[in-house]
C-alpha positions as CSV (number, residue, x, y, z in Angstrom):
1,X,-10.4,-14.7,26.9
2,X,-12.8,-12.2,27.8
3,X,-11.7,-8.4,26.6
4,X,-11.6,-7.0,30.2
5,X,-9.5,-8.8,30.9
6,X,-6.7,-7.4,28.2
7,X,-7.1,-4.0,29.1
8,X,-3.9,-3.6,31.1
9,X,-1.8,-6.5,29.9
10,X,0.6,-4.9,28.2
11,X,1.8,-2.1,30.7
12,X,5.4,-1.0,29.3
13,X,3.8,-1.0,25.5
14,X,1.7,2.1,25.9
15,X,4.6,4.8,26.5
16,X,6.3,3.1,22.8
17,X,5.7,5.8,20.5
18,X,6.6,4.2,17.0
19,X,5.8,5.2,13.4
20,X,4.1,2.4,12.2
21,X,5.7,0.5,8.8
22,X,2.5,-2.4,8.4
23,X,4.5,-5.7,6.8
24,X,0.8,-6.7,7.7
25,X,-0.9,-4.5,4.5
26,X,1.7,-5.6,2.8
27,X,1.5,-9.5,3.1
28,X,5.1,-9.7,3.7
29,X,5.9,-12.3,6.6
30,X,8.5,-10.6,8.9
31,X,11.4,-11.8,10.5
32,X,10.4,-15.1,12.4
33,X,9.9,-14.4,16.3
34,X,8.5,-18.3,16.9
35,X,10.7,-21.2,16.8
36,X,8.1,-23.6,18.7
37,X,4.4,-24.6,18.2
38,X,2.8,-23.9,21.6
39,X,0.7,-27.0,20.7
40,X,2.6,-30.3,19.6
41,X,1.5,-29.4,15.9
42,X,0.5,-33.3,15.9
43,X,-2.3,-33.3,18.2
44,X,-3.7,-29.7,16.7
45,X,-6.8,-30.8,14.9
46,X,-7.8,-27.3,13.3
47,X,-6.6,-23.7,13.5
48,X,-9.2,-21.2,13.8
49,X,-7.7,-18.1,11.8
50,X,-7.9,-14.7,12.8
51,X,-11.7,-13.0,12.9
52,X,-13.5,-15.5,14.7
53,X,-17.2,-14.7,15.8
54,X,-19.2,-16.5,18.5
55,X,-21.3,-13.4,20.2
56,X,-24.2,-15.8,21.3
57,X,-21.3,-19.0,23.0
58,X,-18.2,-16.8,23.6
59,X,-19.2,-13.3,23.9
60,X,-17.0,-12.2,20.7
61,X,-19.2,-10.0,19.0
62,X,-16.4,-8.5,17.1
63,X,-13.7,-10.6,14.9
64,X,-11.2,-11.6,17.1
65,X,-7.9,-10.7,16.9
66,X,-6.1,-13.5,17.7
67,X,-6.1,-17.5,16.5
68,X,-7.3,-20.4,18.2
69,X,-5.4,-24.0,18.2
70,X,-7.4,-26.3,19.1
71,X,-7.0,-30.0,20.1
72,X,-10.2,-31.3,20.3
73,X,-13.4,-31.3,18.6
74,X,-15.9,-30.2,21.4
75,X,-15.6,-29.7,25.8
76,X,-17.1,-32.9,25.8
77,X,-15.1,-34.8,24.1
78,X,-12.9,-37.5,25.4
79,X,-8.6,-37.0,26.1
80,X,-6.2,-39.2,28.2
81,X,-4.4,-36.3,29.1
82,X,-4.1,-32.2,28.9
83,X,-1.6,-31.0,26.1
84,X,1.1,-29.4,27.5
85,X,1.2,-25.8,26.3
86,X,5.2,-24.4,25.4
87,X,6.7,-20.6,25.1
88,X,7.2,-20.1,20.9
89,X,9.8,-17.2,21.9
90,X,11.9,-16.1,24.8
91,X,11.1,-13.1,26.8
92,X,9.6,-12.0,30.2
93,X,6.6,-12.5,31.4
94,X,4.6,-9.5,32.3
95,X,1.4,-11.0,33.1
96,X,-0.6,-14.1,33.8
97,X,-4.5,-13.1,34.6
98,X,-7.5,-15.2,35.5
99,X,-10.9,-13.5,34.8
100,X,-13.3,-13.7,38.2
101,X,-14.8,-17.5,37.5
102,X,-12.5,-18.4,34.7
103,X,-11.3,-22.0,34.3
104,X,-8.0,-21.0,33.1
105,X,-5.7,-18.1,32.7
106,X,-3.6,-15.7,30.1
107,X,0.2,-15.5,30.0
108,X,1.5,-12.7,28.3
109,X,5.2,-12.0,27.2
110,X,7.3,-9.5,26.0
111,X,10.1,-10.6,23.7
112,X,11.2,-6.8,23.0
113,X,10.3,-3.3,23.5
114,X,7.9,-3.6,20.6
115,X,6.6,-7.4,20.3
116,X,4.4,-9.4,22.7
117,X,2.6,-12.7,22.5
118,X,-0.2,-13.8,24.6
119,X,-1.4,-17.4,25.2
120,X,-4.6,-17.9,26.9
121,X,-6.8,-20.7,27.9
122,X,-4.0,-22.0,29.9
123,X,-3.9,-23.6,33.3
124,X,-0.3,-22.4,34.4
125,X,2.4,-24.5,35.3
126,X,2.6,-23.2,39.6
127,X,6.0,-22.2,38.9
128,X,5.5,-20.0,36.6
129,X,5.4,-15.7,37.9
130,X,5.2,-12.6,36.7
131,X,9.3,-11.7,35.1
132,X,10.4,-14.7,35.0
133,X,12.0,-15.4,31.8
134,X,11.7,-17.8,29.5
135,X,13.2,-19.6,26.7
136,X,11.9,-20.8,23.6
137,X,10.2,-24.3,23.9
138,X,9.9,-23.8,27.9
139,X,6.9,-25.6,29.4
140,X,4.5,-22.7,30.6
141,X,1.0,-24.7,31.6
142,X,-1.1,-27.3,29.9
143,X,-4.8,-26.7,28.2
144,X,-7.7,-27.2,30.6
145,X,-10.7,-29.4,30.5
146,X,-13.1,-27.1,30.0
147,X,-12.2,-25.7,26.7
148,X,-11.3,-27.1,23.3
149,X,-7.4,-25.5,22.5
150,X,-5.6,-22.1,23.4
151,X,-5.6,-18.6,22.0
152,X,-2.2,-17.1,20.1
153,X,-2.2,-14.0,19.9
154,X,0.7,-11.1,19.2
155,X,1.1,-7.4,19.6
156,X,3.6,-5.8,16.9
157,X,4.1,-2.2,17.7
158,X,5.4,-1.3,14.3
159,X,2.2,-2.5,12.9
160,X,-1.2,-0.2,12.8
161,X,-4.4,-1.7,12.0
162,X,-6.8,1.6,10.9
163,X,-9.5,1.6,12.6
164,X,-12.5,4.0,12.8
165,X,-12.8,4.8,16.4
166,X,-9.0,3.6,17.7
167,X,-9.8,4.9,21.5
168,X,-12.7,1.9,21.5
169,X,-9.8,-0.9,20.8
170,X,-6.9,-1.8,23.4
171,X,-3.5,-2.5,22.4
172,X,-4.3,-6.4,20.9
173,X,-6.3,-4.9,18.3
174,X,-4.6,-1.4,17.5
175,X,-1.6,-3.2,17.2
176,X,-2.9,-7.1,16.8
177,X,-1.3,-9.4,13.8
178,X,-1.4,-12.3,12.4
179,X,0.6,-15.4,14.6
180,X,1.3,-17.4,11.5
181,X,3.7,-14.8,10.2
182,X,5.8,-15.1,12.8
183,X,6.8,-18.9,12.8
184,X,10.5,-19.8,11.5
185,X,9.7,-22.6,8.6
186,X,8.9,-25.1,8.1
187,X,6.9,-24.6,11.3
188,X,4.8,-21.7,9.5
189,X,3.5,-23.9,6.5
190,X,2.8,-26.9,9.1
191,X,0.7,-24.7,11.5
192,X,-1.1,-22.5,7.6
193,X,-1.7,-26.2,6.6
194,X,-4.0,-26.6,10.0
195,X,-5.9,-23.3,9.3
196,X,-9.4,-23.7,9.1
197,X,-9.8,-21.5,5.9
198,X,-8.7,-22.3,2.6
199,X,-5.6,-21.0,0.7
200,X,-2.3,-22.1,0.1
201,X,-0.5,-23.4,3.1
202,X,2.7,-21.2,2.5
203,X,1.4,-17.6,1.9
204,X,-1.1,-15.3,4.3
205,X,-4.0,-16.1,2.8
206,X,-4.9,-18.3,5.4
207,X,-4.1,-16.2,8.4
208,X,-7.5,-14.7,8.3
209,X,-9.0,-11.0,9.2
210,X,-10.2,-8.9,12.0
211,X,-10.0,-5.6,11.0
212,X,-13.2,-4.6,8.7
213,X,-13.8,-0.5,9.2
214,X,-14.0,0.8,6.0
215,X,-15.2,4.6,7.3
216,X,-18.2,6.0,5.3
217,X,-19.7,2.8,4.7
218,X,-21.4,-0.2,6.9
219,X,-18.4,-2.7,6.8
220,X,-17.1,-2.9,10.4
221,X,-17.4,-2.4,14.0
222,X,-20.3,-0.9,15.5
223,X,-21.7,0.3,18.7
224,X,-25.4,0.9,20.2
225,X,-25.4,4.8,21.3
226,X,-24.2,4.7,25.1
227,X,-21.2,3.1,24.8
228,X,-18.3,3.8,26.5
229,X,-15.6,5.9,24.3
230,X,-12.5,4.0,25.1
231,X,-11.4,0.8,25.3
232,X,-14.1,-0.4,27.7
233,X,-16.4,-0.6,24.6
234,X,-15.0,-3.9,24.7
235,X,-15.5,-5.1,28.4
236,X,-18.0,-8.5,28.5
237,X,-20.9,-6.2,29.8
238,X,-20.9,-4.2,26.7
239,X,-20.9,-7.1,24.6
240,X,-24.7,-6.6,24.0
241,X,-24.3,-2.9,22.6
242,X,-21.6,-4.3,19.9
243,X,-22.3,-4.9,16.5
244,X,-20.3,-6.1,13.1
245,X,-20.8,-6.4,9.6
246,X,-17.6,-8.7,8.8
247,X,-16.9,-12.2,6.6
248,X,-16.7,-15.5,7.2
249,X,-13.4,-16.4,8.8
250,X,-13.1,-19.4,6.6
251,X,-14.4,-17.9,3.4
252,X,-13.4,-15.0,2.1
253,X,-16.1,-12.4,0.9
254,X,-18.9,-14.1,2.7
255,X,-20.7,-11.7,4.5
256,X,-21.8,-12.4,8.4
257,X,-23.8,-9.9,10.5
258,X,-22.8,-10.4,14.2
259,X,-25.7,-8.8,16.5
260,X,-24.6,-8.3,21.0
261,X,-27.8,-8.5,21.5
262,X,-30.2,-5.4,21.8
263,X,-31.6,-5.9,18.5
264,X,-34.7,-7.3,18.8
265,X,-33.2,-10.7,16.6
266,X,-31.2,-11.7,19.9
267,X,-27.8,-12.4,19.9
268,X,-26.1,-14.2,17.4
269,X,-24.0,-14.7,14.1
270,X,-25.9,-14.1,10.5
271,X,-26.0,-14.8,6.9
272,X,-27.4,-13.1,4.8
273,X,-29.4,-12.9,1.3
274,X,-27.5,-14.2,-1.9
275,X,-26.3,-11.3,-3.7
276,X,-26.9,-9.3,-0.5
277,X,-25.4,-5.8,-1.0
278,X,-21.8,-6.1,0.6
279,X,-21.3,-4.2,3.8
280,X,-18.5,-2.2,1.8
281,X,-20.9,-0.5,-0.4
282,X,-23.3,0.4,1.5
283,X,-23.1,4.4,1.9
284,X,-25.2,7.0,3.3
285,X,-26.2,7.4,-0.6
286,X,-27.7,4.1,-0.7
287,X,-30.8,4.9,1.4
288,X,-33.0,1.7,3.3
289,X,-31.0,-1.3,2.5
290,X,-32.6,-5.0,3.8
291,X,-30.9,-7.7,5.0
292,X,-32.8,-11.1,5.1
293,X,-31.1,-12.6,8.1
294,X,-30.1,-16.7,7.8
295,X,-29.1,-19.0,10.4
296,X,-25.0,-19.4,10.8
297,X,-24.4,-22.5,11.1
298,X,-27.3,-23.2,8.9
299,X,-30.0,-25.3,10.0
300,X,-33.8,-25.9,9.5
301,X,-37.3,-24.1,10.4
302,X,-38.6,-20.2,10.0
303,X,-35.3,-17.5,8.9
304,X,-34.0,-15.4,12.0
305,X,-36.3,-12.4,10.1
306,X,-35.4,-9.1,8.2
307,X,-32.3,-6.5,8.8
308,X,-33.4,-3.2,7.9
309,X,-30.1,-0.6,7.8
310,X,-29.8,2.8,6.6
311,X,-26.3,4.7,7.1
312,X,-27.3,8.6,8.5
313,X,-24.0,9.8,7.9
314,X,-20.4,8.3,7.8
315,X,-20.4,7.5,11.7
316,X,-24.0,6.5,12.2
317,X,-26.3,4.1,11.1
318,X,-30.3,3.4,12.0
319,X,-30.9,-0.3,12.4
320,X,-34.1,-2.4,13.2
321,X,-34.8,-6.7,13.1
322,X,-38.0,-7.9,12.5
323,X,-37.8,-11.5,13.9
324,X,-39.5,-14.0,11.9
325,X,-40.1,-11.7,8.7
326,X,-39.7,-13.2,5.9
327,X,-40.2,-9.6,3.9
328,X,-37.3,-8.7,1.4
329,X,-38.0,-4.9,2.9
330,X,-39.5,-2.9,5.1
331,X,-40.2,0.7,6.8
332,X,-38.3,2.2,10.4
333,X,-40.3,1.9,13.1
334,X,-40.0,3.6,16.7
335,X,-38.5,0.5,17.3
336,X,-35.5,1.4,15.6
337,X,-32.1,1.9,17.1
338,X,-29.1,4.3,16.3
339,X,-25.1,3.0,16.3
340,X,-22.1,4.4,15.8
341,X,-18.2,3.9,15.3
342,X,-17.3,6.2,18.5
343,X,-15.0,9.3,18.7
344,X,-13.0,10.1,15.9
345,X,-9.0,10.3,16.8
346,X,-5.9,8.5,18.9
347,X,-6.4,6.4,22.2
348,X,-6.5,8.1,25.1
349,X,-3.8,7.9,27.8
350,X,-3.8,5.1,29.7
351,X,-6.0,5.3,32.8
């Protein structure tokens, strides 16, 4: 869904003032929350774990923080009938939003006064409206045509993802987790066994990331100088000033360089070089440091050209592309454009 859209989905979440006590950097699956698959798990072809990057088809520059369950291969392909789409938990709704244009729409429910789920992607059943509870396994909407499955996704306020510039990210990502965990078994090792990256089926190593800051170094989220300083950062038109040095949501360690837009490469998702410096260990100590950009997926003809980065303190980094180069380095030109993390400490209030 797109991130304007999240901004004020969760209302009653932002007066919850909780200290944090992160099961997630633990890799200890909490108490289950999810009794039901909002998918029949039988017609799920593939789940698409946490971190997902599509900046030049979906508009997600940045790893997403939810998981996607689809159904079906591609919007093209054939179906005799939309899957119907079920509540995993009780609780009460609190909203269902349709971004201007959108084919479909995002439910969102509270099950307490610190856990929500969303679902989006979702034509709702007409019934359905805002506080209406439901029950576990209740029949909420189906999938639409126009898209390939549904987004899961799950706001734990008692868990804190660390990031460098926390006022930039709403509540999904501040407070975002993984879905799997959540799932009663058997149901959790049925839906681990669909993920899309490799691991065994019952423990978290299939759940995926989002979360990449590692301050004082390149690994993470960054932001073409101009950007809003809140949570707006992430609203669709800003899409083109985002930036992120992450991994491959299906394998581990593989590094992927996600570009909005602005840099002169276009949009898109990256490989990189083998044996590439890792984003993790590039400092402001390590001077000029080249990327040779490759196509992701891969595919034939000239390289996507050269990635030159150099990190001018722990919150700033000069970056230029050279399309087409096939170069292993190069010098800064004019040409070359300054992002940063965005202001250091907490969210501010809600608007």
């Amino acid at each position: 869904m797109p991130p304007v859209t999240r901004r004020f989905a969760i209302v009653a979440a932002s007066a919850v003032a909780l200290v944090a006590t992160s099961t997630a950097a633990q890799n200890i699956d909490p108490p289950p929350i999810f009794t039901v698959s909002p998918l029949d798990p039988a017609i799920i072809r593939v789940i698409l774990p946490l971190g997902s990057m599509s900046p030049a088809e979906g508009g997600h520059v940045l790893p997403s923080d939810h998981i996607y369950l689809n159904w079906r291969d591609r919007p093209d392909s054939p179906f005799q009938s939309l899957p119907i789409v079920l509540a995993p938990a009780p609780g009460t709704i609190t909203a269902i939003q349709r971004a201007q244009g959108a084919p479909d729409a995002r439910i969102t429910v509270q099950v307490s006064r610190t856990f929500f789920y969303y679902l989006a992607h979702v034509e709702p059943d007409p019934a359905l409206a805002v506080g209406m509870m439901l029950a576990p396994g209740q029949r909420v909407g189906t999938g639409t045509s126009r898209t390939v499955g549904i987004d899961l996704g799950v706001v734990n306020m008692e868990v804190s993802n660390q990031w460098a510039s926390p006022r930039r990210y709403p509540l999904e990502s501040r407070f975002g987790d993984s879905p799997f965990k959540y799932f009663a078994e058997p149901l959790r090792t049925t839906l681990r066994g669909k993920s899309e990256r490799p691991g065994r089926a019952d423990g978290p190593g299939r759940d995926g990331a989002f979360n990449y800051d590692k301050v004082g170094t390149l690994a993470g989220n960054w932001w073409l100088t101009g950007a809003p300083d809140d949570e707006m950062a992430q609203a669709p038109q800003w899409a083109p000033y985002q930036l992120a040095f992450a991994y491959d949501r299906s394998t581990p360690g593989v590094v992927r360089v996600s570009v909005g837009g602005r840099l002169s490469v276009g949009a898109g998702l990256f490989g990189v070089q083998p044996l590439a410096p890792d984003p993790a260990s590039v400092t402001p100590a390590s001077g000029i440091t080249a990327y040779q950009l490759q196509w992701w997926p891969l595919r034939t003809g000239p390289l996507p050209g050269l990635m030159l980065v150099q990190m001018l303190d722990d919150r700033r980094v000069r970056i230029e592309t050279f399309p087409g180069s096939s170069a292993r380095t190069g010098t800064f030109t004019a040409a070359a454009l300054i992002y940063e993390r965005g202001p250091e400490g907490p969210p501010l209030a809600p608007r």
